[in-house]
MDTraj code that builds the backbone (N, CA, C; nanometers):
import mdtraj as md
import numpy as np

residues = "UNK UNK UNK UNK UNK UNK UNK UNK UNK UNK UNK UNK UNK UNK UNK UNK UNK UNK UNK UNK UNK UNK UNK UNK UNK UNK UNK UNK UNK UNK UNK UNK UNK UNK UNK UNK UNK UNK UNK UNK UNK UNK UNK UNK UNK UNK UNK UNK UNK UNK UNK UNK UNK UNK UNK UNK UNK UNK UNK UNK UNK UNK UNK UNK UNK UNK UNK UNK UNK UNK UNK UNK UNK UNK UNK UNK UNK UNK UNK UNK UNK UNK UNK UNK UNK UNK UNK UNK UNK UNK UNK UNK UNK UNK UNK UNK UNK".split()
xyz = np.array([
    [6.8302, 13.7904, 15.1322],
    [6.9141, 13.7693, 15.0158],
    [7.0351, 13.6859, 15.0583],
    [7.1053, 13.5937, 14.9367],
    [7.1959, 13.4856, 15.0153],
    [7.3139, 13.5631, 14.9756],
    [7.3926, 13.4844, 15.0375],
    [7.5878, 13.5729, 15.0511],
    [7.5862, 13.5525, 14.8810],
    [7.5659, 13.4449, 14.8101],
    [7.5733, 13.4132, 14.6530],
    [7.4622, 13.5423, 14.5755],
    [7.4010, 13.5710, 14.5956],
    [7.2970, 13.6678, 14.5808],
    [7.3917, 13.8098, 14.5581],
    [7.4537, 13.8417, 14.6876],
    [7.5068, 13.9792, 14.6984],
    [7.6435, 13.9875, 14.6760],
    [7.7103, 13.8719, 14.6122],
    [7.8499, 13.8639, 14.5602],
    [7.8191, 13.8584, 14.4370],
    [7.7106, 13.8167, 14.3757],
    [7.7059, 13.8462, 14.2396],
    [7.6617, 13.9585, 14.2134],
    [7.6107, 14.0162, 14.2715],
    [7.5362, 14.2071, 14.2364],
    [7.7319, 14.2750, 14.3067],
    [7.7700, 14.2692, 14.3791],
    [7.8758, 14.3056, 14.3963],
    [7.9633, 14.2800, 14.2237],
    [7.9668, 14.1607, 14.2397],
    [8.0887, 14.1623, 14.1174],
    [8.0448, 14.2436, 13.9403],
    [7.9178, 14.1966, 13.9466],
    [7.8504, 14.2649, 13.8438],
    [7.8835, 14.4105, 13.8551],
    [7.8458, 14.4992, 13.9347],
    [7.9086, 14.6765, 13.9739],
    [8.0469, 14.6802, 13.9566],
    [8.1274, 14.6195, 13.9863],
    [8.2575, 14.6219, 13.9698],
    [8.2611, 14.5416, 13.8410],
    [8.2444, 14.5014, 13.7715],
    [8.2573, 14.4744, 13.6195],
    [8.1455, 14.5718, 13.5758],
    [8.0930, 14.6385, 13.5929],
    [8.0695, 14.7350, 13.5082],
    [8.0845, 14.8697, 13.5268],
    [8.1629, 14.8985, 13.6367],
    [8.2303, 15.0498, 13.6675],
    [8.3406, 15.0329, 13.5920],
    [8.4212, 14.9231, 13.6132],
    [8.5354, 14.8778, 13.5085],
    [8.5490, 14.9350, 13.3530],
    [8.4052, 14.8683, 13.3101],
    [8.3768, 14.8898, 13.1660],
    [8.3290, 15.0127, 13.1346],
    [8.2836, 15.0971, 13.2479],
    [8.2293, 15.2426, 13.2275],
    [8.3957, 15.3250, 13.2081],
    [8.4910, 15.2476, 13.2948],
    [8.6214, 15.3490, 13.2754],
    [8.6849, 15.3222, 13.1943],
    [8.6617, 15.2218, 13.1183],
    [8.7869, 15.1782, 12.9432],
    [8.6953, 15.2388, 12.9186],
    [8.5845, 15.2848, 12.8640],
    [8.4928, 15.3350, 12.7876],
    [8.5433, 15.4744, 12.8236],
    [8.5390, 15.5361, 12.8911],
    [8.6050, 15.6937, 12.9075],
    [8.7298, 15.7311, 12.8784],
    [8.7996, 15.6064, 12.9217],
    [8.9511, 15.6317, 12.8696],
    [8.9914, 15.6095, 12.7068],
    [8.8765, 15.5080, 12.6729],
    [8.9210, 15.5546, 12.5259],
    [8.8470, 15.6988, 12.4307],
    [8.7277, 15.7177, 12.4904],
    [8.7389, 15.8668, 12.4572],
    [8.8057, 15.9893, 12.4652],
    [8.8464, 15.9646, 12.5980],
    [8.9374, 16.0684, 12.6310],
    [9.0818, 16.0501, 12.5628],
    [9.1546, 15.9741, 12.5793],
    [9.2560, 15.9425, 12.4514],
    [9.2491, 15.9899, 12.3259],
    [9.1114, 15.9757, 12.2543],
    [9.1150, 15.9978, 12.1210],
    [9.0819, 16.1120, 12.1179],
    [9.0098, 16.2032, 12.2100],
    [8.9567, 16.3331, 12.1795],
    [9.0631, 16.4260, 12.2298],
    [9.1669, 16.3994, 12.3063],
    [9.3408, 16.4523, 12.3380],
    [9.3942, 16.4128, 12.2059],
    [9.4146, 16.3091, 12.1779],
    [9.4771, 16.3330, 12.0709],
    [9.4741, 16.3468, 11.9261],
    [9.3053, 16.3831, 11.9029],
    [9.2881, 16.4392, 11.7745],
    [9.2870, 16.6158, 11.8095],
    [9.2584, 16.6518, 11.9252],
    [9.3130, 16.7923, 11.9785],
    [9.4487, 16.8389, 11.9465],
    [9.5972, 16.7344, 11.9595],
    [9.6742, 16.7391, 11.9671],
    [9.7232, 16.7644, 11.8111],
    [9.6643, 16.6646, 11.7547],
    [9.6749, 16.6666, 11.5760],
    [9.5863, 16.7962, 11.5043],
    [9.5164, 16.8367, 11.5835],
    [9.4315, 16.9672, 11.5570],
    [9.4686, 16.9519, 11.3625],
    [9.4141, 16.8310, 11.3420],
    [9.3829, 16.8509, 11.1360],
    [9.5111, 16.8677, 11.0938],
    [9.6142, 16.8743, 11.1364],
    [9.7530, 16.8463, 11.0704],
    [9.7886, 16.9654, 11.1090],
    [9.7565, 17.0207, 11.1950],
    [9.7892, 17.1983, 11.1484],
    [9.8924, 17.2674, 11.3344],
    [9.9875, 17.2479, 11.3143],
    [10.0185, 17.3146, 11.4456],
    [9.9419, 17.4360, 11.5029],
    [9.9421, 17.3575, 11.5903],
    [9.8348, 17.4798, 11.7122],
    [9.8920, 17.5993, 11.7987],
    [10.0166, 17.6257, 11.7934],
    [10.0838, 17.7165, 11.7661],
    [10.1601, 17.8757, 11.6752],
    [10.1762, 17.7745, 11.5679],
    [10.2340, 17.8941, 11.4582],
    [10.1277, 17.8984, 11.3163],
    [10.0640, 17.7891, 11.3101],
    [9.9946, 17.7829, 11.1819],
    [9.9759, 17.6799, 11.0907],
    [10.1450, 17.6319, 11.0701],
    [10.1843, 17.5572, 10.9913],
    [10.1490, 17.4279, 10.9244],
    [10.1457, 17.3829, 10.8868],
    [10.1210, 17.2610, 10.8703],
    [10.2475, 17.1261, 10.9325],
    [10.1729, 17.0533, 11.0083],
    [10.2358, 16.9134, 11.0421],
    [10.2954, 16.8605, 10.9667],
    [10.4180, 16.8121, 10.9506],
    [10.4851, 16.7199, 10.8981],
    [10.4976, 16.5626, 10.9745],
    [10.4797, 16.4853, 10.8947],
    [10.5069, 16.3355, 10.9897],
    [10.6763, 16.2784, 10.9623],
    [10.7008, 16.2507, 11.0715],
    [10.8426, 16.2239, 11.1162],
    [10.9250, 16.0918, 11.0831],
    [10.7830, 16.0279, 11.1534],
    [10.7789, 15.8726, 11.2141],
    [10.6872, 15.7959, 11.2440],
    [10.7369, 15.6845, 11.2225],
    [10.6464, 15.5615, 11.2789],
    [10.6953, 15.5021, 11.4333],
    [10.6192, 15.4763, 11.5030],
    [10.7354, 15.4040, 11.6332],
    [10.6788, 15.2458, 11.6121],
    [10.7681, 15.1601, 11.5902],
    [10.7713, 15.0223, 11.5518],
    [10.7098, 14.9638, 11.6540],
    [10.7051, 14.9706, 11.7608],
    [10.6727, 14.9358, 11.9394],
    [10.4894, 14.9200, 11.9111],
    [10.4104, 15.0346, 11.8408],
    [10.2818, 15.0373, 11.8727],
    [10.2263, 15.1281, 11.7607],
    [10.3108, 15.1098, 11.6344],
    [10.2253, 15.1868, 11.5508],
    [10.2164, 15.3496, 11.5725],
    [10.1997, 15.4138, 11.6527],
    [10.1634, 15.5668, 11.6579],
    [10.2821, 15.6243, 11.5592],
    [10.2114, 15.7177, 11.4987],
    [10.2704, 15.8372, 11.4057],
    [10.3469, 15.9983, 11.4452],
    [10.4454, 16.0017, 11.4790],
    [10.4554, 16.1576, 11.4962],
    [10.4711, 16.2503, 11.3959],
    [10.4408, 16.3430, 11.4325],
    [10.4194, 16.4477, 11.3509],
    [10.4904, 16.5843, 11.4293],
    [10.5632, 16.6556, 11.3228],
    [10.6415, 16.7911, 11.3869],
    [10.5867, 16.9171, 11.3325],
    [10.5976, 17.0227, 11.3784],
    [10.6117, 17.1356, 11.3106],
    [10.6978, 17.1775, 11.2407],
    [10.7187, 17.2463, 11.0838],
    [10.8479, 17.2428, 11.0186],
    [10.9769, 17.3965, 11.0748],
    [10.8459, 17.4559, 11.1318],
    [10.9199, 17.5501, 11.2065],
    [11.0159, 17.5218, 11.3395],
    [11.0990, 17.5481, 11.3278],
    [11.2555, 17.5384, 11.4376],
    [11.2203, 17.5970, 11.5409],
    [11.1717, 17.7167, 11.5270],
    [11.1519, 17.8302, 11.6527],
    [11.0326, 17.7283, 11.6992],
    [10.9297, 17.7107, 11.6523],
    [10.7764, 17.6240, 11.7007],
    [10.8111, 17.5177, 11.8409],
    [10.8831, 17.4087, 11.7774],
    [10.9056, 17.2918, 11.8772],
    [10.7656, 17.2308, 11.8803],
    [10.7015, 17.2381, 11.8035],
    [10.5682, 17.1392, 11.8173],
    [10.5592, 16.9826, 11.7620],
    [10.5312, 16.8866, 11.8667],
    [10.5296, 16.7358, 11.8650],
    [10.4183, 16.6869, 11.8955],
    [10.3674, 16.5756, 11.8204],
    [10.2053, 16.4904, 11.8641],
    [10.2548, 16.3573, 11.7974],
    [10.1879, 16.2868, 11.8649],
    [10.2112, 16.1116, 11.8158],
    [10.0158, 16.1255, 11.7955],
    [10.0230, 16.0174, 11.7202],
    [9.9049, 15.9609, 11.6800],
    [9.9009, 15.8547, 11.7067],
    [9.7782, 15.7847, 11.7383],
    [9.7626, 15.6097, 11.7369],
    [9.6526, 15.5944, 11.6795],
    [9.5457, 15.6403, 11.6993],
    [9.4361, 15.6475, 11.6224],
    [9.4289, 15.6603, 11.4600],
    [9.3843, 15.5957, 11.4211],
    [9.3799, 15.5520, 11.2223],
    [9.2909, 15.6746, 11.1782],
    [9.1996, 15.6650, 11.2738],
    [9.1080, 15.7246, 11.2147],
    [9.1206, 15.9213, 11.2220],
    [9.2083, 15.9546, 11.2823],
    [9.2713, 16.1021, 11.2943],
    [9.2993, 16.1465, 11.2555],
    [9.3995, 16.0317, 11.1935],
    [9.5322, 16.1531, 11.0637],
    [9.5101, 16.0470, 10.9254],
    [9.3861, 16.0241, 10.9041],
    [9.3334, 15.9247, 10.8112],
    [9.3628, 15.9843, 10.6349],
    [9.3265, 16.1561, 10.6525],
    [9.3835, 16.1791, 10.5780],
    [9.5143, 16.2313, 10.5577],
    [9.6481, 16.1978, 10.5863],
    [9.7603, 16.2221, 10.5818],
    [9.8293, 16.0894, 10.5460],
    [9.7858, 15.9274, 10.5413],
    [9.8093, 15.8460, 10.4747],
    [9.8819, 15.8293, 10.3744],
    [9.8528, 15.9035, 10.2571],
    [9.9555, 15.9126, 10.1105],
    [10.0932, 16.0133, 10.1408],
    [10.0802, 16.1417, 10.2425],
    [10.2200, 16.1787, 10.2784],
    [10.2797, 16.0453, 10.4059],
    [10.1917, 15.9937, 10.4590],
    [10.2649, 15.9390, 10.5729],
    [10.3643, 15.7948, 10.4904],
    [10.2722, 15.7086, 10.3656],
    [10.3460, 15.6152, 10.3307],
    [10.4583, 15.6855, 10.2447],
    [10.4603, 15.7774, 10.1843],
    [10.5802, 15.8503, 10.0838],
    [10.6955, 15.8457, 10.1200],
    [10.6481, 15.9286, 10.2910],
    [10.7833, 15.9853, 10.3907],
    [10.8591, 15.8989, 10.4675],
    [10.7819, 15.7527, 10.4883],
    [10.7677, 15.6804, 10.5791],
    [10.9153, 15.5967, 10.5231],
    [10.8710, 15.5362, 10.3723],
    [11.0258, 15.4518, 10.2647],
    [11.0890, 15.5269, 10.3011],
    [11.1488, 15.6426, 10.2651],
    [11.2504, 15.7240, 10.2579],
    [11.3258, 15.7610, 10.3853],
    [11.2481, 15.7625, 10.5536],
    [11.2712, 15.7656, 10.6369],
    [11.3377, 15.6712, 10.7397],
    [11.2009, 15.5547, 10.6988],
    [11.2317, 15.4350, 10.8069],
    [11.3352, 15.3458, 10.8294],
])
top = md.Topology()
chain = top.add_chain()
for i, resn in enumerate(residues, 1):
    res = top.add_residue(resn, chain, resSeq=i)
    for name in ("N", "CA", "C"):
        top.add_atom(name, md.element.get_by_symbol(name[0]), res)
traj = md.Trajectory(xyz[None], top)
């Protein structure tokens, strides 16, 4: 086999271990942080999530617990997570931003 032979099977494995780990990392991202959003519902006290904010930087959404004692915080980036919270998120969002 020529040196051109085994630098291309080399680079090929390393472009595709590459692509095997964005591929995990974006699962793992989204499945943390639809965990985190656990359906709007703090995973703590019960409550229902309130959204806070937008962060201008990258889009993600936070969301609080309305309980004081709680202290519960999650950002979102994913659309597809808090997909239904949309009509409270644009309401809160004028009045906030």
């Amino acid at each position: 086999m020529s040196v051109g032979g085994v630098l291309c099977i080399l680079v090929g494995t390393i472009l595709a271990v590459l692509g095997i780990m964005v591929i995990v990392i974006f699962v793992w991202t989204y499945n943390d942080e639809k965990k985190r959003y656990n359906g709007g519902v703090c995973p703590q006290c019960g409550k229902k999530l309130r959204y806070f904010k937008t962060d201008p930087s990258d889009g993600a959404r936070g969301y609080e617990c309305p309980d004081e004692k709680c202290d519960y915080t999650c950002w979102v980036s994913w659309e597809k997570i808090d997909k239904d919270a949309d009509r409270v998120r644009e309401r809160t969002s004028k009045g906030s931003d």
